[in-house]
TORPA-4810 file (N, C-alpha, C, O; in nm, 3 decimals):
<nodes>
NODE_1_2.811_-3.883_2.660_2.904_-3.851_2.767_2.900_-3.703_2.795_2.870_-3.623_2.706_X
NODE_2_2.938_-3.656_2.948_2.939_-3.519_2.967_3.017_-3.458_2.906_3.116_-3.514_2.858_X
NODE_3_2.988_-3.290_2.886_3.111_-3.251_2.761_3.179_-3.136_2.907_3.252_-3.045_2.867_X
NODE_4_3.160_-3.141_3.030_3.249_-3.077_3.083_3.356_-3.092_3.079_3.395_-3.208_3.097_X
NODE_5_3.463_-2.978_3.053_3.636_-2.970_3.059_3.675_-3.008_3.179_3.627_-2.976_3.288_X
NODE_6_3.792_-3.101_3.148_3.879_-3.159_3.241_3.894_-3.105_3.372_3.887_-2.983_3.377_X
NODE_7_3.918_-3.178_3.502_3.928_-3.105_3.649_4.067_-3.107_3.639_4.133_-3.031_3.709_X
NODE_8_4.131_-3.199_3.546_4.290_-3.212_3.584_4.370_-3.183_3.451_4.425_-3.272_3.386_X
NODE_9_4.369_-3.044_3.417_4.423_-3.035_3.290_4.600_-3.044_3.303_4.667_-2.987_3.217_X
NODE_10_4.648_-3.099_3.386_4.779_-3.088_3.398_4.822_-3.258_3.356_4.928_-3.303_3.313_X
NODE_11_4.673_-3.336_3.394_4.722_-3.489_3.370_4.651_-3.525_3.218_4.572_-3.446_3.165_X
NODE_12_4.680_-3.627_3.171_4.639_-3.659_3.015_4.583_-3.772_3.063_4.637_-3.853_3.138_X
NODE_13_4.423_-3.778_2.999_4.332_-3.872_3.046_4.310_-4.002_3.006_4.319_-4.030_2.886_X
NODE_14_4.281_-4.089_3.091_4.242_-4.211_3.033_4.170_-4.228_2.936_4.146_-4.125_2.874_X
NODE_15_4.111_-4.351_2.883_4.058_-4.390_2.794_3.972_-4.518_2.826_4.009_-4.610_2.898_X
NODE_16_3.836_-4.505_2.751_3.765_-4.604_2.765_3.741_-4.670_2.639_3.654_-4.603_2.583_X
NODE_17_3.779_-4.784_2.553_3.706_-4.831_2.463_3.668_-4.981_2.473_3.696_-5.095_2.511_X
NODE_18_3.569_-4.886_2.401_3.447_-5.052_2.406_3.519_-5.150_2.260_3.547_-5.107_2.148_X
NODE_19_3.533_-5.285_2.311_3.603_-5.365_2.247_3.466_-5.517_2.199_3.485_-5.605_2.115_X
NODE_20_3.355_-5.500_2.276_3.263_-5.572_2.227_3.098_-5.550_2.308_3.070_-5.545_2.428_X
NODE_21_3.021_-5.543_2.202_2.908_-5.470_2.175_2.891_-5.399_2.113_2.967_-5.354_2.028_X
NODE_22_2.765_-5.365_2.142_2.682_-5.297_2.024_2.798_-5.195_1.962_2.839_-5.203_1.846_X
NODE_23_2.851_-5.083_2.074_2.910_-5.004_2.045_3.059_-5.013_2.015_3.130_-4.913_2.024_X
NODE_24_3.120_-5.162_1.970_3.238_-5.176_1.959_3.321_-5.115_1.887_3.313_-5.124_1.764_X
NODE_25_3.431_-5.031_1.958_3.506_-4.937_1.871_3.490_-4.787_1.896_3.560_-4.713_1.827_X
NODE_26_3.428_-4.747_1.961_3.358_-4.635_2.044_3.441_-4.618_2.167_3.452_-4.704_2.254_X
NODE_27_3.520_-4.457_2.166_3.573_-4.460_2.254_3.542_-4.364_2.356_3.433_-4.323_2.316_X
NODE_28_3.566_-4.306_2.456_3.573_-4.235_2.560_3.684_-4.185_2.650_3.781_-4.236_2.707_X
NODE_29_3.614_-4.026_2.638_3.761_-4.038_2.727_3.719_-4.007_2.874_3.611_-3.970_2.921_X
NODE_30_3.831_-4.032_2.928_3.727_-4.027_3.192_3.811_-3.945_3.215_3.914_-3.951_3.283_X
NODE_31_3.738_-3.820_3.121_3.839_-3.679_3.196_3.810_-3.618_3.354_3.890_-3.574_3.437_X
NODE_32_3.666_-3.632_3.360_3.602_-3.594_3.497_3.651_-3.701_3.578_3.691_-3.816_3.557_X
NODE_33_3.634_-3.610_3.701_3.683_-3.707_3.824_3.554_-3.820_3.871_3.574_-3.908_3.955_X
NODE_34_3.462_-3.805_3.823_3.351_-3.899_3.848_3.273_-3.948_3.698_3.220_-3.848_3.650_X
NODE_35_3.256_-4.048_3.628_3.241_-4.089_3.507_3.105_-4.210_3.536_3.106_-4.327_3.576_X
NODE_36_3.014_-4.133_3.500_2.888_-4.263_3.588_2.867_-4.337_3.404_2.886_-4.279_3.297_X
NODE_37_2.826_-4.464_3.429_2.800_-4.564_3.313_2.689_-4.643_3.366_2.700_-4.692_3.478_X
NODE_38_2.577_-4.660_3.290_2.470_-4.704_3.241_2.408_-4.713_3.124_2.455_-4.653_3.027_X
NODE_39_2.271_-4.803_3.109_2.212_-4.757_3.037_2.092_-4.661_3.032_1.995_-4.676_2.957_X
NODE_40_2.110_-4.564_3.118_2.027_-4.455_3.088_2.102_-4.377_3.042_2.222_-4.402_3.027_X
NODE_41_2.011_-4.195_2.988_2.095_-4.107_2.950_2.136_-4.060_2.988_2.207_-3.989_2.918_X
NODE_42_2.144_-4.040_3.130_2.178_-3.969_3.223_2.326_-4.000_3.256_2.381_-3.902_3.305_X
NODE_43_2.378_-4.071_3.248_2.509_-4.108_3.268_2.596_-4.025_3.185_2.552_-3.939_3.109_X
NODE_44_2.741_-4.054_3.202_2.815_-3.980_3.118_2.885_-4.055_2.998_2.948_-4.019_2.898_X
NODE_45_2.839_-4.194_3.061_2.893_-4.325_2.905_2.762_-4.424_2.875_2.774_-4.543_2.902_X
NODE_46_2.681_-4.391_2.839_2.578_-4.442_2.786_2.597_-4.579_2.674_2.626_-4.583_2.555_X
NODE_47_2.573_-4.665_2.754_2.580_-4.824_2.711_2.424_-4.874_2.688_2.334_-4.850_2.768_X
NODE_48_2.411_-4.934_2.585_2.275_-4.910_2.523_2.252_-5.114_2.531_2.254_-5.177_2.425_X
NODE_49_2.238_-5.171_2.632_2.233_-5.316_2.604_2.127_-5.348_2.732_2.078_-5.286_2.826_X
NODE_50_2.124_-5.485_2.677_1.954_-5.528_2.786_2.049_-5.576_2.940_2.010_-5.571_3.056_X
NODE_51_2.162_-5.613_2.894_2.237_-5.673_3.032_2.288_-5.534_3.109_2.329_-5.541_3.225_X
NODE_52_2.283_-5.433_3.051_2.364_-5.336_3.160_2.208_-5.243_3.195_2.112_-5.225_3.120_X
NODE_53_2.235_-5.186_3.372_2.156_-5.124_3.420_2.133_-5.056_3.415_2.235_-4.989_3.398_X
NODE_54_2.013_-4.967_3.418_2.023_-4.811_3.407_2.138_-4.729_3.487_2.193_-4.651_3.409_X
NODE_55_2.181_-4.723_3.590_2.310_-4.719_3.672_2.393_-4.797_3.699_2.375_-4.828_3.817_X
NODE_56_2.494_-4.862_3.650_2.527_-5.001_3.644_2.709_-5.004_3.743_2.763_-5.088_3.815_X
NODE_57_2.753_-4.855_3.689_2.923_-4.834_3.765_2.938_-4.743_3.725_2.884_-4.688_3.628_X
NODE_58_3.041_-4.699_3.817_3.110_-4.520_3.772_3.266_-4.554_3.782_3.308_-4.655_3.838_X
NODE_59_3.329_-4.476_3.733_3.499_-4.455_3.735_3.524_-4.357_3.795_3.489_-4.248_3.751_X
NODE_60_3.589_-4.368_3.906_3.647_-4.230_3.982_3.790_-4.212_3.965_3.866_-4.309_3.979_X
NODE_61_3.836_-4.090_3.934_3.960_-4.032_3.910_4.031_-3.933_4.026_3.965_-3.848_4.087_X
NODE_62_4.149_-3.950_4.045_4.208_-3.871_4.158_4.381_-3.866_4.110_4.480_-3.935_4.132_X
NODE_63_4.350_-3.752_4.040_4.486_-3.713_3.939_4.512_-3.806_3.853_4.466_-3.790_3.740_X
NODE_64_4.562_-3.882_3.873_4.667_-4.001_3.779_4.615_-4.132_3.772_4.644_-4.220_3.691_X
NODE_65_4.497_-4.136_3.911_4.483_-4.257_3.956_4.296_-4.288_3.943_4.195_-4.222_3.967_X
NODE_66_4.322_-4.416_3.894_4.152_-4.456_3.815_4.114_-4.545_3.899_4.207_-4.619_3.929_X
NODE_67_4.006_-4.574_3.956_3.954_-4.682_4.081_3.778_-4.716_3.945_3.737_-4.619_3.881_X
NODE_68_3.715_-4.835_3.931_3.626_-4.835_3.892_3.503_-4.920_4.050_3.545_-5.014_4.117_X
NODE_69_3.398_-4.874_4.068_3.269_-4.951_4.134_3.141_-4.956_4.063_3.088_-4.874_3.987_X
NODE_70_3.095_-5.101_4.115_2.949_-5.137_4.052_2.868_-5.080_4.193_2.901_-5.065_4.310_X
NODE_71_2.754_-5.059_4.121_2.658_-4.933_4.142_2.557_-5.036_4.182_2.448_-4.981_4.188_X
NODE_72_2.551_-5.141_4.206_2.455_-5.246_4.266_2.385_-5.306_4.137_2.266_-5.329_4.116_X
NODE_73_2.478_-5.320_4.071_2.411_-5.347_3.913_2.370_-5.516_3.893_2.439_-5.600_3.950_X
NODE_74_2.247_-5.559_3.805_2.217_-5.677_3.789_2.278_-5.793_3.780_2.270_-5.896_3.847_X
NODE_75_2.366_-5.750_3.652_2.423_-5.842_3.578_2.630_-5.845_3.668_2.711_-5.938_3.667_X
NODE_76_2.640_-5.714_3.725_2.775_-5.734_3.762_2.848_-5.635_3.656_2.828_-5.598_3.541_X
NODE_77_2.954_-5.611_3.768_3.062_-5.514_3.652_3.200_-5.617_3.652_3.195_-5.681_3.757_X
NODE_78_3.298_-5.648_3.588_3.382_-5.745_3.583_3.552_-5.666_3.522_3.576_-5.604_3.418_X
NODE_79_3.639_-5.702_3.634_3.793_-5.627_3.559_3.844_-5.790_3.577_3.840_-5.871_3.670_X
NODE_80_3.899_-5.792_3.429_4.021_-5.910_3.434_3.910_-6.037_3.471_3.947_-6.125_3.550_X
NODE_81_3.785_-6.041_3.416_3.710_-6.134_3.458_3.711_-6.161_3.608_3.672_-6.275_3.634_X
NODE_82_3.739_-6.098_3.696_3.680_-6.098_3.811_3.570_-6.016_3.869_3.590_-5.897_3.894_X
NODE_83_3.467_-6.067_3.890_3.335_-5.960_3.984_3.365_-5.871_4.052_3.447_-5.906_4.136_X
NODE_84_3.335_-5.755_4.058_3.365_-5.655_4.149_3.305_-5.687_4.284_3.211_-5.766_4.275_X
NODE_85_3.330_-5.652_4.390_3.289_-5.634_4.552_3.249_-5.545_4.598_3.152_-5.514_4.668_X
NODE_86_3.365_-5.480_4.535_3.382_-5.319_4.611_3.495_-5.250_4.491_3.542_-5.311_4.396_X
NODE_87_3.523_-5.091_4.533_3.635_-5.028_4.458_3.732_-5.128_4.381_3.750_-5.235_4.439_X
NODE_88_3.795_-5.110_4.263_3.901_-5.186_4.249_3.993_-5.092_4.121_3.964_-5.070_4.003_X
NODE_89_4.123_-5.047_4.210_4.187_-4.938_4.103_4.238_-4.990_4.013_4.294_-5.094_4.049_X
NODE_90_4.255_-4.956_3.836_4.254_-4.972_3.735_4.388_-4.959_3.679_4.444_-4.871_3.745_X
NODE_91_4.464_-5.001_3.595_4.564_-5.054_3.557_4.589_-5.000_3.342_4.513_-4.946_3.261_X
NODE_92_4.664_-5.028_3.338_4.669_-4.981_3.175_4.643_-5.157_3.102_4.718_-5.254_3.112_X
NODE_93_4.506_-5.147_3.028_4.521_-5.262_2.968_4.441_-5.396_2.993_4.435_-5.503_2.932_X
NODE_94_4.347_-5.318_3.174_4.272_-5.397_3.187_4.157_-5.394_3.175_4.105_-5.294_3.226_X
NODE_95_4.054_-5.504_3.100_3.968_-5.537_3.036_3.836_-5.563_3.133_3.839_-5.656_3.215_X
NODE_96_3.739_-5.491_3.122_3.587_-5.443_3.200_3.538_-5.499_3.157_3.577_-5.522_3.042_X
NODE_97_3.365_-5.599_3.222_3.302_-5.676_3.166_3.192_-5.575_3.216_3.210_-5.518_3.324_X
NODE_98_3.081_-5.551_3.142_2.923_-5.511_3.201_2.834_-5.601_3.174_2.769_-5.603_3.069_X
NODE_99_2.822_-5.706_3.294_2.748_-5.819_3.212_2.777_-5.907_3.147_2.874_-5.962_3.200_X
NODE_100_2.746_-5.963_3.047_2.837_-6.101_2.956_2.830_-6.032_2.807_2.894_-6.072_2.710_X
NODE_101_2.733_-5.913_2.809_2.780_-5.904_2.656_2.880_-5.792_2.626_2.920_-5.778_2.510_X
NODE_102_2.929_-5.698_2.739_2.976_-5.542_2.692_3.106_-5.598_2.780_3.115_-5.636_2.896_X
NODE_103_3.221_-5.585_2.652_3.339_-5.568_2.710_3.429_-5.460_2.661_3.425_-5.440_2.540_X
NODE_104_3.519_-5.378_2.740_3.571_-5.290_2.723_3.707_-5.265_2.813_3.728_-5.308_2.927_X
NODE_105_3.831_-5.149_2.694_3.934_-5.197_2.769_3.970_-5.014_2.828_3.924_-4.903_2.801_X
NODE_106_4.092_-5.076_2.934_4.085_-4.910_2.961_4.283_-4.927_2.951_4.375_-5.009_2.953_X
NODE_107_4.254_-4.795_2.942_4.400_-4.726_2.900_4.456_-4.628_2.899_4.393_-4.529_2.862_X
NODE_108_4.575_-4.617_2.934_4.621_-4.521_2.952_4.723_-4.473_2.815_4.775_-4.544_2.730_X
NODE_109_4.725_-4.344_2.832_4.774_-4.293_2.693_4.892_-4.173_2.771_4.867_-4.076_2.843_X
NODE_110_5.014_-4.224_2.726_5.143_-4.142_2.781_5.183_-4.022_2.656_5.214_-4.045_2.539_X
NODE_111_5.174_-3.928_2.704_5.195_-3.820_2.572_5.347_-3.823_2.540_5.438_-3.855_2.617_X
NODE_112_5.359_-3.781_2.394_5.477_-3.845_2.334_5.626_-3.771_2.408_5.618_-3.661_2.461_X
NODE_113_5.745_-3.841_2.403_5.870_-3.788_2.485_5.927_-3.665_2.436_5.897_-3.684_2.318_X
NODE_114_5.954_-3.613_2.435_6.008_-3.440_2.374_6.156_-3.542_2.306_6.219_-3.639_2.349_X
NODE_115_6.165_-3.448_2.169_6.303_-3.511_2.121_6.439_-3.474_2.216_6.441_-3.401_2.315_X
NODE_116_6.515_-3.524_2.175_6.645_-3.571_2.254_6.745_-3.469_2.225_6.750_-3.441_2.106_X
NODE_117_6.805_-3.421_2.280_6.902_-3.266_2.252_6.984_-3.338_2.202_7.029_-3.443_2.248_X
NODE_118_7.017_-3.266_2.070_7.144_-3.302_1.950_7.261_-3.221_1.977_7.257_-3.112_1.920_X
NODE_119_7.361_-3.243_2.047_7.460_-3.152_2.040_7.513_-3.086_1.948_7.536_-3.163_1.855_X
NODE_120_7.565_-2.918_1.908_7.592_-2.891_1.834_7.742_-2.883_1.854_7.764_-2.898_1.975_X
NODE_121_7.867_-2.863_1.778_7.981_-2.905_1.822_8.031_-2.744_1.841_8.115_-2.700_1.919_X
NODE_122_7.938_-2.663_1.731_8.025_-2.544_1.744_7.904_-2.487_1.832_7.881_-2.372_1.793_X
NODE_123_7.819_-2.522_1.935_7.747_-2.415_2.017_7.778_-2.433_2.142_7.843_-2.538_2.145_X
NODE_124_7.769_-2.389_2.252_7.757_-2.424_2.382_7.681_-2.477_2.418_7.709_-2.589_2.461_X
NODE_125_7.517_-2.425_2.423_7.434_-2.509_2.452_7.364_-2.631_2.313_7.393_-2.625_2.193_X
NODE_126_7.291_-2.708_2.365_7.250_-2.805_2.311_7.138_-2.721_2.191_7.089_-2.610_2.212_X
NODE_127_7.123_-2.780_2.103_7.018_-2.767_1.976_6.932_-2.845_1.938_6.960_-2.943_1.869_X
NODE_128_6.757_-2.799_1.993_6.671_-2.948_1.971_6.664_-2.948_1.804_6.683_-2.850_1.731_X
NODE_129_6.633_-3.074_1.766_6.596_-3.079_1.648_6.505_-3.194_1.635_6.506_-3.295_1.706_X
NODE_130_6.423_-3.167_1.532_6.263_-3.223_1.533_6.333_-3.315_1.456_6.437_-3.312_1.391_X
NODE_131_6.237_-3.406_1.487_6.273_-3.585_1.427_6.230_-3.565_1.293_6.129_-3.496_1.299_X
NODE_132_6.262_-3.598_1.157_6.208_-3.554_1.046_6.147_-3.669_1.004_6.191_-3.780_1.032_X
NODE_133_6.016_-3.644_0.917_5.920_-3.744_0.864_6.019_-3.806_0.754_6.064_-3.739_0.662_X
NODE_134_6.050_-3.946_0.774_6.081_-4.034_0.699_6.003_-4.050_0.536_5.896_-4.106_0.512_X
NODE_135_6.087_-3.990_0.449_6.020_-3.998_0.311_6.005_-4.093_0.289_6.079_-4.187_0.317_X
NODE_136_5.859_-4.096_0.207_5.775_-4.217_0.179_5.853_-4.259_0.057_5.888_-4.173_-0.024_X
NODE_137_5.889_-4.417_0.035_5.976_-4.500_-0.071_5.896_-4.457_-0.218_5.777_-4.427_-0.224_X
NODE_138_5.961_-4.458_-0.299_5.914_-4.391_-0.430_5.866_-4.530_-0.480_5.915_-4.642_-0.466_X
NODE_139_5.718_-4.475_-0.564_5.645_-4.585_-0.591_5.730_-4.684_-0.776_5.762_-4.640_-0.886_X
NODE_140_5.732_-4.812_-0.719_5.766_-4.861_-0.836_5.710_-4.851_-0.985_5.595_-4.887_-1.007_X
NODE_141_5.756_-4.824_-1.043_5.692_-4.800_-1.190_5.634_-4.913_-1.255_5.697_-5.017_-1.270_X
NODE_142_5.512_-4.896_-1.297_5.511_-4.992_-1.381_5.544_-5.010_-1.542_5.509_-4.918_-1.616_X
NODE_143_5.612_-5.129_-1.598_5.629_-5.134_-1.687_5.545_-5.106_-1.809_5.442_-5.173_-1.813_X
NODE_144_5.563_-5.027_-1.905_5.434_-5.019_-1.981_5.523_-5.055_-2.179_5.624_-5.024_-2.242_X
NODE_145_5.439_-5.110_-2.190_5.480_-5.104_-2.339_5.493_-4.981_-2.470_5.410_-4.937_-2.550_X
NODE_146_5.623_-4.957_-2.449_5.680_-4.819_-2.564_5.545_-4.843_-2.626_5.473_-4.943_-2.621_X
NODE_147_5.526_-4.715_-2.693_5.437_-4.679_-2.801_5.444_-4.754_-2.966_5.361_-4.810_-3.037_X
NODE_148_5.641_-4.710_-2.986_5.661_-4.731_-3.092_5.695_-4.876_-3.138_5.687_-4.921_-3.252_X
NODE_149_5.734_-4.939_-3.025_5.723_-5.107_-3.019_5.593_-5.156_-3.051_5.579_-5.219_-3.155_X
NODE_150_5.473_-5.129_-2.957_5.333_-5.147_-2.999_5.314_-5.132_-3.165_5.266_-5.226_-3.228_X
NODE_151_5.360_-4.993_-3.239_5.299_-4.984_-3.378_5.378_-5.065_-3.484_5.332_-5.087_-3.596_X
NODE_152_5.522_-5.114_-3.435_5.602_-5.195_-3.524_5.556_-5.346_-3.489_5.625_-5.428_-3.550_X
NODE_153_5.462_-5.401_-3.411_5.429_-5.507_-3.336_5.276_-5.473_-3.479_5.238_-5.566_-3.549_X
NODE_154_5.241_-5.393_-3.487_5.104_-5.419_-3.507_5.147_-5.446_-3.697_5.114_-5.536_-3.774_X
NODE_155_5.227_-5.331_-3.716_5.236_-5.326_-3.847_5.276_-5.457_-3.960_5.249_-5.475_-4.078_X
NODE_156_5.405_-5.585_-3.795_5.411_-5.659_-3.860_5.312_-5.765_-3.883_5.329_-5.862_-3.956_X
NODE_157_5.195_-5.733_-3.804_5.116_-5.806_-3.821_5.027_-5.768_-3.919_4.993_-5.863_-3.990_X
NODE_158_4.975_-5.653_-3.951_4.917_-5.654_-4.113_5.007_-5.726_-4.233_4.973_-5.811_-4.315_X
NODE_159_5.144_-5.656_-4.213_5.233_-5.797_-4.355_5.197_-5.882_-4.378_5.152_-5.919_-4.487_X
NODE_160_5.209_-5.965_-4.235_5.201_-6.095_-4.194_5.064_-6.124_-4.286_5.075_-6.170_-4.400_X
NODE_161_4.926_-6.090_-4.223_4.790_-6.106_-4.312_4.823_-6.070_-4.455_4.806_-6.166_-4.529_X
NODE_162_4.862_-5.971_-4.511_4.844_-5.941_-4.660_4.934_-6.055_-4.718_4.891_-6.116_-4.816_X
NODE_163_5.055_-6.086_-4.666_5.112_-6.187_-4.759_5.019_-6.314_-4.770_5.007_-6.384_-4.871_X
NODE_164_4.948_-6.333_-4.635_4.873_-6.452_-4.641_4.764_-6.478_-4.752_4.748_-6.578_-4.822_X
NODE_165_4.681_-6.334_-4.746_4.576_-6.302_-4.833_4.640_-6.312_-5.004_4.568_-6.339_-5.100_X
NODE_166_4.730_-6.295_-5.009_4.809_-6.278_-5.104_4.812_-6.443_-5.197_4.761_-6.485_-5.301_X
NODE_167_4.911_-6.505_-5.081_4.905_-6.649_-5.175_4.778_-6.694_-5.143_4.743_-6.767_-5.235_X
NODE_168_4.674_-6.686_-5.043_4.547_-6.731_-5.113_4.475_-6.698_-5.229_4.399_-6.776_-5.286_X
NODE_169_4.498_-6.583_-5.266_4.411_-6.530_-5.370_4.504_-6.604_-5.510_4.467_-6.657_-5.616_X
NODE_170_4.606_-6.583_-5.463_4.738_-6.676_-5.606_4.698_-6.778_-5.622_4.689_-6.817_-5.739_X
NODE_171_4.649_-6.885_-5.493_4.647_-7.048_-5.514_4.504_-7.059_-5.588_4.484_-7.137_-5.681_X
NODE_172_4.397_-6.963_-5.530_4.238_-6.937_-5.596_4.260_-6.928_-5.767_4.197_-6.991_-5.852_X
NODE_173_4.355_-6.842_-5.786_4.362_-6.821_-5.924_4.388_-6.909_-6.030_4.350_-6.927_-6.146_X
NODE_174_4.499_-6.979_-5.913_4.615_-7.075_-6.043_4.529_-7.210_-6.082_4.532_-7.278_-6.185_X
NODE_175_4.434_-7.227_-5.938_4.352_-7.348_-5.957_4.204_-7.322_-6.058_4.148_-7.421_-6.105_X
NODE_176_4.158_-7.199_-6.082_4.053_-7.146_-6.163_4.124_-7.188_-6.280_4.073_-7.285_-6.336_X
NODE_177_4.222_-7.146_-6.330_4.280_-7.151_-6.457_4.331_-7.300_-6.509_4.371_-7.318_-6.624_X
NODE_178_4.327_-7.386_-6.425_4.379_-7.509_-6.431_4.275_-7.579_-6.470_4.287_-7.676_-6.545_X
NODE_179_4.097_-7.518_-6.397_4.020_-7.620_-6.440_3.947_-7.523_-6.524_3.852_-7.587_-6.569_X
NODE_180_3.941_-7.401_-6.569_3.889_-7.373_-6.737_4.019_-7.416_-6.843_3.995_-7.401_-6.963_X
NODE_181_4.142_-7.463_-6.808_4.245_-7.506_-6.933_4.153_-7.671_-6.939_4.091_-7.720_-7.034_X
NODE_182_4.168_-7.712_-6.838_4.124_-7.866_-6.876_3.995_-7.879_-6.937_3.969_-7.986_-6.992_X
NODE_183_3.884_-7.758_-6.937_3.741_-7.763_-6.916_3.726_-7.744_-7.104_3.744_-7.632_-7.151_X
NODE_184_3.689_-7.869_-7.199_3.678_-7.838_-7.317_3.787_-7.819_-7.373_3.765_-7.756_-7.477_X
NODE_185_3.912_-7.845_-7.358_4.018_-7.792_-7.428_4.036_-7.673_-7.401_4.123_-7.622_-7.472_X
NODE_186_3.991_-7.607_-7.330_4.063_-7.432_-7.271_3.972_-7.341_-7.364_3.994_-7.220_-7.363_X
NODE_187_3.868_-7.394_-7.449_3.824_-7.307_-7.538_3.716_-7.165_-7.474_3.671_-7.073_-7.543_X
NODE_188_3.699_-7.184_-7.347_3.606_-7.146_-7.233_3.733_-7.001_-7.175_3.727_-6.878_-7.172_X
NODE_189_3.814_-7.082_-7.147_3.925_-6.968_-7.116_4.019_-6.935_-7.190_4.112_-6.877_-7.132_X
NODE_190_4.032_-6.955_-7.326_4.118_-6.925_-7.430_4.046_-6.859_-7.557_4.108_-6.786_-7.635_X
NODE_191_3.920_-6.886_-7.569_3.876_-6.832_-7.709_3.748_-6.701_-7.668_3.655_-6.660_-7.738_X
NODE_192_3.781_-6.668_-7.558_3.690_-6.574_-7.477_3.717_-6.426_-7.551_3.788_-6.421_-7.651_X
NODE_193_3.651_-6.298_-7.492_3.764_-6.211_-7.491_3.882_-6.163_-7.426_3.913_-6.045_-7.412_X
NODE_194_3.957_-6.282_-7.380_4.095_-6.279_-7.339_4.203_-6.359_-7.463_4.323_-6.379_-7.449_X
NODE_195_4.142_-6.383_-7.546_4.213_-6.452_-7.645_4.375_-6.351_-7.677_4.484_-6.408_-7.666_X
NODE_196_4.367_-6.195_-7.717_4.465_-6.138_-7.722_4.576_-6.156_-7.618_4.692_-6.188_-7.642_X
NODE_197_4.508_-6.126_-7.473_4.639_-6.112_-7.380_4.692_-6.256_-7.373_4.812_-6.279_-7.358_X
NODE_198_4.583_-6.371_-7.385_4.679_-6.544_-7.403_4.774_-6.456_-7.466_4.854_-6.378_-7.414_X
NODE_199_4.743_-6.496_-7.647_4.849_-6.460_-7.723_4.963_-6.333_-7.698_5.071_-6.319_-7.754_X
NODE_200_4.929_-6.288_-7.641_5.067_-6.169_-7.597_5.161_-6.240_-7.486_5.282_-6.222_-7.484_X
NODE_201_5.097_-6.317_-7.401_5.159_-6.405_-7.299_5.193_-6.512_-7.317_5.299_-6.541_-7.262_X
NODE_202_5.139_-6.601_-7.385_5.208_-6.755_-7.401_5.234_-6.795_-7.551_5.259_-6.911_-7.584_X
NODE_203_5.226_-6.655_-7.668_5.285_-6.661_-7.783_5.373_-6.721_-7.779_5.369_-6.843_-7.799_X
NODE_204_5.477_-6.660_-7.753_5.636_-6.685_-7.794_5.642_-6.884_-7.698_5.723_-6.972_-7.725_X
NODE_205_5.571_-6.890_-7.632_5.573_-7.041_-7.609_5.476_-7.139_-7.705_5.454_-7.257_-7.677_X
NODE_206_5.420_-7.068_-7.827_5.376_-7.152_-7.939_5.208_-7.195_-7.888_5.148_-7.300_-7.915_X
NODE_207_5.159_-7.077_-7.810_5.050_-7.061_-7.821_4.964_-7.058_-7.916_4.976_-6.959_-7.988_X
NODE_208_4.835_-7.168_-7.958_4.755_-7.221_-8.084_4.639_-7.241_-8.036_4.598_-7.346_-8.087_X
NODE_209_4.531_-7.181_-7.937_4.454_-7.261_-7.880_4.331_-7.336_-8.025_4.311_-7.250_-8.110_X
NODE_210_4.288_-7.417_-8.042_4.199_-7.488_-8.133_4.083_-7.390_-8.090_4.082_-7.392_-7.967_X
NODE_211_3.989_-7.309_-8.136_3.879_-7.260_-8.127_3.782_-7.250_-8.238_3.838_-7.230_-8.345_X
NODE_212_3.646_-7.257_-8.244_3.567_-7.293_-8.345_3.511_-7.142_-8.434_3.436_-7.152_-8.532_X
</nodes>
């Protein structure tokens, strides 16, 4: 598009965006009072498709007011799905066809309203005041698990294992000793060199083991 500055810097310019094709999402703005569209380069909105013409329509501007014409183009220029004839002035919102594959909308863009005079009670005249940016909502926290909960969580879980490990290794034991007492008369686990600590331990219960 041409990069000459506006003829009408007093008015705020339309808008062209392309809403389907190649270039969908691509906008423009029809600051000049004459806005030629094709697909050559020469134009000032360069539409790059097999259905639009090398000169295909222009947009003419006259202050405020947007008129679009087809340029004797192949395929047709189209507002509101109707064929063009001749001139046809342009509207906020209505939708341009170039052909069947390039559609695009045009628009007008109203610059924003000046804020609203706030009366002051103790001034005479009025006092503008700027609309203030609405603080953004404070983000919710997420919950996280205390630290010291986590290490009393973990710790009871080692107990938990050692007591376990605990009576297994007790039940391993009590059952070893059950089958060297039965194994031979206990003489295997009684007349060993553990014979003293028996007798220091199951003396006074009349400990005698028979050994050879």
């Amino acid at each position: 598009m041409s990069a000459h500055p506006s003829e009408y810097p007093s008015e705020n310019p339309a808008y062209f965006i392309i809403q389907k094709g190649p270039d969908a999402g691509r906008e423009f703005s029809l600051e000049q009072s004459i806005s030629s569209i094709g697909r050559s380069a020469a134009n000032d909105i360069v539409l790059n498709d097999p259905e639009v013409s090398r000169h295909h329509a222009r947009i003419l501007r006259q202050g405020s007011i947007y008129s679009i014409e087809d340029l004797g183009s192949t395929n047709g220029t189209f507002v509101n799905n109707q064929r063009l004839t001749g001139p046809v002035s342009l509207a906020d919102g209505d939708l341009i066809g170039f052909g069947e594959t390039i559609k695009a909308r045009f628009v007008r863009r109203q610059p924003a309203p000046p804020p609203l005079p706030d009366w002051d009670e103790s001034a005479a005249s009025p006092v503008i005041r700027e609309a203030s940016t609405p603080a953004a909502p404070p983000e919710t926290a997420v919950a996280e698990t205390p630290p010291a909960a986590a290490k009393t969580s973990r710790s009871k879980l080692i107990v938990i294992i050692s007591l376990i490990l605990l009576i297994l290794v007790c039940c391993f034991c009590g059952l070893l000793i059950i089958a060297l007492d039965s194994y031979n008369q206990g003489q295997l686990l009684y007349c060993g060199g553990l014979r003293p600590f028996w007798e220091i331990i199951l003396g006074p219960a009349g400990f005698n083991p028979v050994c050879p």
